[in-house]
N, C-alpha and C positions, 0 to 999 in steps of 0.2 A: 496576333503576334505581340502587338504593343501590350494589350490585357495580360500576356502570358510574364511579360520581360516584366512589367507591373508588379506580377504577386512576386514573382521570383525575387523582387528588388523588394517587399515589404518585408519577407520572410528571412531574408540575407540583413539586410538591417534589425530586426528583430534578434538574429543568432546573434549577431556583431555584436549587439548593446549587453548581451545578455552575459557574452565571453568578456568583454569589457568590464562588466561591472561586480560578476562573480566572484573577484579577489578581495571586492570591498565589503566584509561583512565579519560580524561580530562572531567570534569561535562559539564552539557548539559545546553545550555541556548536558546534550539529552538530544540523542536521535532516534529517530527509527531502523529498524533493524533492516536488514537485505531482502528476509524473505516478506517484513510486510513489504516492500516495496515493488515485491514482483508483481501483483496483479495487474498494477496502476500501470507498471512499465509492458506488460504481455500486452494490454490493451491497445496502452496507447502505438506501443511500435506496431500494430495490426491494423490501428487504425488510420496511420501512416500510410502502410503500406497498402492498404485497399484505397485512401485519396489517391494515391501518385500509380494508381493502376498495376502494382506490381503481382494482383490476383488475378489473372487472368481467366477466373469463371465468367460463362456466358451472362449471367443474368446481371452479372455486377461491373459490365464494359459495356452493356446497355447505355444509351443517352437518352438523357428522362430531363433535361433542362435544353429549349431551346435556345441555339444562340440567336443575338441581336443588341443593337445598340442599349436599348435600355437596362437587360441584363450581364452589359459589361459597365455600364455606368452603374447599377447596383454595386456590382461586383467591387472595382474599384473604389469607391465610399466604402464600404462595409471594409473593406481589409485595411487600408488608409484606418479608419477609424478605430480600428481593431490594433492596430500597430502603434497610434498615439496612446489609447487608453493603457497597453502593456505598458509603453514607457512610463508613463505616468504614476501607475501604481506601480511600478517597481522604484520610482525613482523618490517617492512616498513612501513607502516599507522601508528605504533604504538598508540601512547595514542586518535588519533583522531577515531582511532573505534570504532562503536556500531553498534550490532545486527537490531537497528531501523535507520530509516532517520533520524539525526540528525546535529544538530551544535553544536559544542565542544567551550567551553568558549577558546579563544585563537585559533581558528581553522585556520588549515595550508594546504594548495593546495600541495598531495605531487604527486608529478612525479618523485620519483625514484626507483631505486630497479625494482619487476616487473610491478611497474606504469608507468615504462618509454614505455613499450611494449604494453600495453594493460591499460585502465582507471578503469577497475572494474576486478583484476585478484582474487579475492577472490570468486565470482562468476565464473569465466573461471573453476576454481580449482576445485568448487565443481560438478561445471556440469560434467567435466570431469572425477570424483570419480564418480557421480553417472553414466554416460554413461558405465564406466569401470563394476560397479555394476551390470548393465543391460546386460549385456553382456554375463558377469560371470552366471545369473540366466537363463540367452536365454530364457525368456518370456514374448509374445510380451506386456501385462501390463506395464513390465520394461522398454520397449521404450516411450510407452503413456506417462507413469512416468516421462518421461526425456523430452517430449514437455510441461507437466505441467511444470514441475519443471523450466524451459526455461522462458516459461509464467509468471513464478510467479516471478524470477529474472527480467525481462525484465521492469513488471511493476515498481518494486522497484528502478532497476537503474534509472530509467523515473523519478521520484523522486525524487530521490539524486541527479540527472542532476540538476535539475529545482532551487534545494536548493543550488547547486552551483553556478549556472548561478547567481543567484542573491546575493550569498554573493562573489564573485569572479568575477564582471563583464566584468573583464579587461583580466583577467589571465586564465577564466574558458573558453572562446570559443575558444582562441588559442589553448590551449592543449587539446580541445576537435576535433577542426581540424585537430590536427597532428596525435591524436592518439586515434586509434580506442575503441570501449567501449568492449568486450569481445573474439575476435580472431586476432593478430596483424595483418595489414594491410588487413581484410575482414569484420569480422561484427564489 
């Protein structure tokens, strides 16, 4: 129960920072349109709702992680640390964030903070909360969950790459050479 009230309270603080700090960001003068957006959102809301058990197929309410001390001290490290690193890089990215593929009126290439390690660590963060998530509930849904959820990021970084490449010609393949899109030096 304490593990439980844990994630609930990394992922509530997570929303919090996220609704808090939305208002602060630079207008948009180049977005993505609705319907690219649907994949990334059918994904990810699927992959939602197969973590928090709301598919109640047999095979995916299965428990394929056993509980015990050590894998609730994973658990919590991993979400804990997944809840810093979000804030981090969002708080790094500052005003050029948004929720969709976007260009920020004044938009700036940042590589610092945890962009210097990883190009999309707001995505690394979350996946990592949720894997943490998954874990915590050991059913095997919540894994499925976390290859949507993968999915759905992947597609989106693909995007935002692409939206870089072309407002950044110069600047965006070097730092995309050096530095990996979501696990430093692997993926």
């Amino acid at each position: 129960m304490l593990l439980r009230n844990f994630i609930i309270a990394c992922w509530v603080v997570f929303a919090a920072y996220w609704a808090a700090t939305a208002a602060s960001t630079k207008r948009s003068v180049e977005r993505q349109s609705w319907a690219s957006r649907s994949w990334h959102l059918l994904l990810l809301g699927l992959a939602f709702a197969l973590l928090l058990g709301a598919v109640p197929l047999d095979p995916l309410t299965r428990r394929v992680v056993p509980s015990g001390l050590a894998v609730e001290i994973l658990t919590a490290v991993l979400c804990a640390a997944g809840l810093i690193l979000a804030i981090w890089a969002r708080r790094a990215i500052g005003s050029n964030w948004s929720a969709i593929v976007t260009l920020k009126k004044d938009h700036a290439l940042v590589t610092r903070g945890p962009y210097r390690y990883v190009r999309h660590p707001i995505y690394s963060a979350i996946l990592m909360m949720f894997f943490a998530t998954a874990l915590a509930v050991g059913r095997s849904g919540g894994f499925a969950g976390l290859v949507l959820c993968f999915a759905s990021f992947w597609i989106k970084l693909r995007q935002e790459e692409a939206l870089m490449m072309r407002h950044f010609p110069n600047e965006y393949p070097a730092y995309r050479a050096r530095v990996k899109a979501l696990v430093p030096f692997v993926i």
